[in-house]
C-alpha positions, 0 to 999 in steps of 0.5 A, a space after each residue: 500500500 502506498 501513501 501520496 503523503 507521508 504518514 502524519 503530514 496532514 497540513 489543516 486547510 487554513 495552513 495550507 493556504 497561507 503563502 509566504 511571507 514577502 518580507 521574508 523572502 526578501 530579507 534572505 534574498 538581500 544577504 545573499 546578493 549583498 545588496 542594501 536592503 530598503 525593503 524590510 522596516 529592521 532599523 538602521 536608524 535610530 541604533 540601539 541604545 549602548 544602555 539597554 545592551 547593558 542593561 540586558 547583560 546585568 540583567 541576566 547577571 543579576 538572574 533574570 532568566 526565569 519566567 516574568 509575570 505573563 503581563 510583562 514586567 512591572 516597570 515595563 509596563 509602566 514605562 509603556 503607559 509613559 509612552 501613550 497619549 491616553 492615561 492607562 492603568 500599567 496593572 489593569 490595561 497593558 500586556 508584554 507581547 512577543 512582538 507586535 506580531 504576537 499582539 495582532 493574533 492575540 487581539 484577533 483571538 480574543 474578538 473573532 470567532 471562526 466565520 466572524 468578517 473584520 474590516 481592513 483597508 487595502 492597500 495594508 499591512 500583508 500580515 492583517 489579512 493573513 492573520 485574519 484569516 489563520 483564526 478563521 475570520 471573513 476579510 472584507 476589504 475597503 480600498 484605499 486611493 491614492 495620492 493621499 491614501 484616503 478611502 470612499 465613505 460609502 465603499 466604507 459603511 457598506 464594508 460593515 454587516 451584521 457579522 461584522 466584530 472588527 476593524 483593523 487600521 494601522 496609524 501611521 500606516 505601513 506601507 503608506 505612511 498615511 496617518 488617520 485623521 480626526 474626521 476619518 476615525 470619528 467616521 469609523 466611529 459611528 460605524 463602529 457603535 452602530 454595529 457593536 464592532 471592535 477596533 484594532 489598531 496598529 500604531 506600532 509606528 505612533 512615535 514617527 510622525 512629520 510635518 508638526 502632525 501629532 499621532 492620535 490614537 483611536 483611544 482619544 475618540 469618543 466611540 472608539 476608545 471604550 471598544 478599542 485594542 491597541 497594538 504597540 511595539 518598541 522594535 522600531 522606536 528603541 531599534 529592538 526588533 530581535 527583542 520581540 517586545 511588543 504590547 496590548 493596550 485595553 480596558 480591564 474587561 478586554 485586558 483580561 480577555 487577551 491576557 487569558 489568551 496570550 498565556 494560553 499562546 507565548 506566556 511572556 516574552 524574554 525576561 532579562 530584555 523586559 527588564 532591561 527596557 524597563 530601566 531604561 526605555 525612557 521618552 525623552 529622546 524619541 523626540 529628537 529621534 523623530 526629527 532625525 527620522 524626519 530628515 531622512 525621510 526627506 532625504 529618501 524622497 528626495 533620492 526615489 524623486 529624482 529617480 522618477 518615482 511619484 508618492 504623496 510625502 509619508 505623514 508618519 512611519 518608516 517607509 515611502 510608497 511610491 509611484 514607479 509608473 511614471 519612471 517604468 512607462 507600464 513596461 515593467 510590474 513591480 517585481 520586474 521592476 525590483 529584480 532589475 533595481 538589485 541587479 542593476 544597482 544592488 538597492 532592494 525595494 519591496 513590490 507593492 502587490 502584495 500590500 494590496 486585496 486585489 494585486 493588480 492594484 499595486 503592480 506600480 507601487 514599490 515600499 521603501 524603507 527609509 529607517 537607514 543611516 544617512 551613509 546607507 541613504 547617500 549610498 543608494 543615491 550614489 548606486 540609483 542616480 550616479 550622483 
């Protein structure tokens, strides 16, 4: 007897389906070729903090290397609620997450059951759709257009049903840089209370915002704060990614929900980089790192400008989403596009269709990290545009 899979390979259905992740494959392909990378959001600005290594090291030292409280360190946590614009309760209303990545499927364990549909805006983060659908929700999916990134409000109100449970937004947005304003979440809002939904909001990138603009949180709108779970993270602000600390911010009721399942998932993250960041992830200078980021922003415009790619200025976070029809005449889609940029010049970028619900929409965007070195940005300006 013979079998078309070895015995015990049986994959679930939602494994199956899911396709790799582009960032990932991305990641490995720039090693291999040498090239710089301007694809994945890893920091090469700001750098990481010669404290924190430290105190990571007395850390360990000291004998923090057994299991912290699931909720995440005390001082952490309390350092967190420093960093938000909402007064929260460190004990009551905030998680330690391995990551933002980990908080994401947290926050959409404890809101959706299998069948339940949740809103998310496209183009968007590629992870929010296939979080969504590992823990078996419905997508339904509002567009957004460009230049300035902004959705239709009746294309928004129809994307809601009485199935509905969730909306996910992501402010400042990745890939877009675009942020939500006041009216646009005053608008999901009543939507939300209309339908009795949930709002899940990534605003992982909340300390990187430009031009005098001002990150506004969903728990500073009336209707969205009371229903609100948002997603945090110090990888890009404190340059830790590879230290998986991300967080959760709720209500009491809902806290003790997504706790009861974050136990149930990683029961905590790394003891001794907890600790470490909770002596010394202060505030203070994440001011200036913003104006640093600002700059390089600006550089990275710039440079991509120069080369003949169009975009709307990115209102906040770390990357550009940017044009490349003008500069390829639609001969070229943007994986085409991509492959010729490394080869051509070492740069990698990241093709834009993946970002999108229906891909041929993005077969003229590319994403561009600008978290670099100015040496790394003057490098790829030398390598694009000669200069």
């Amino acid at each position: 007897m013979t079998h078309s899979t070895p015995l015990g390979a049986h994959i679930s259905a939602r494994a199956a389906k899911l396709s790799g992740n582009t960032l990932t494959d991305l990641f490995v392909l720039a090693r291999s070729r040498g090239a710089i990378d301007m694809a994945v959001g890893t920091p090469g600005y700001p750098e990481i903090s010669g404290d924190l290594i430290e105190e990571a090291a007395a850390a360990m030292r000291a004998g923090h290397n057994q299991y912290e409280h699931p909720a995440g360190e005390a001082l952490l946590r309390q350092r967190i609620t420093g960093m938000l614009t909402t007064p929260t309760d460190p004990d009551t209303e905030i998680t330690v997450t391995a990551g933002a990545t980990e908080a994401l499927f947290v926050a959409l364990l404890a809101t959706l059951d299998p069948g339940d549909e949740v809103v998310l805006l496209t183009p968007g983060y590629e992870q929010f759709t296939a979080a969504a659908e590992l823990v078996g929700a419905v997508p339904r999916f509002v567009p957004l257009y460009a230049p300035d990134w902004r959705y239709d409000p009746a294309e928004l109100a129809a994307a809601f049903t009485p199935r509905t449970r969730a909306v996910v937004l992501n402010t400042p947005s990745n890939p877009t840089g675009k942020i939500l304003d006041r009216d646009e979440l005053t608008e999901i809002a009543a939507l939300c209370e209309r339908w009795n939904v949930t709002v899940i909001s990534d605003e992982v990138y909340s300390n990187f915002v430009f031009d005098g603009r001002r990150h506004l949180s969903v728990t500073e709108i009336p209707g969205l704060a009371e229903r609100s779970v948002v997603i945090g993270s110090l990888s890009k602000s404190h340059a830790v990614s590879g230290w998986r600390l991300g967080f959760l911010r709720a209500a009491r009721e809902r806290t003790e929900a997504l706790r009861r399942v974050h136990e149930l998932t990683t029961n905590g993250t790394a003891a001794p980089l907890q600790v470490a960041a909770g002596r010394v992830a202060e505030t203070g200078e994440l001011s200036a790192v913003n104006r640093e980021m600002e700059r390089r922003r600006d550089l990275a415009q710039e440079i991509f400008s120069r080369a003949g790619m169009k975009f709307a200025p990115a209102e906040g976070g770390c990357f550009l989403f940017a044009d490349i029809g003008p500069l390829t005449g639609g001969r070229q889609d943007c994986t085409e596009y991509v492959r010729d940029l490394l080869d051509r010049a070492g740069v990698l970028l990241v093709p834009g269709a993946p970002f999108f619900a229906d891909p041929e929409r993005g077969r003229n965007h590319v994403r561009i990290a600008f978290n670099r070195s100015t040496e790394t940005l003057r490098e790829v300006e030398r390598r694009i545009l000669g200069d």
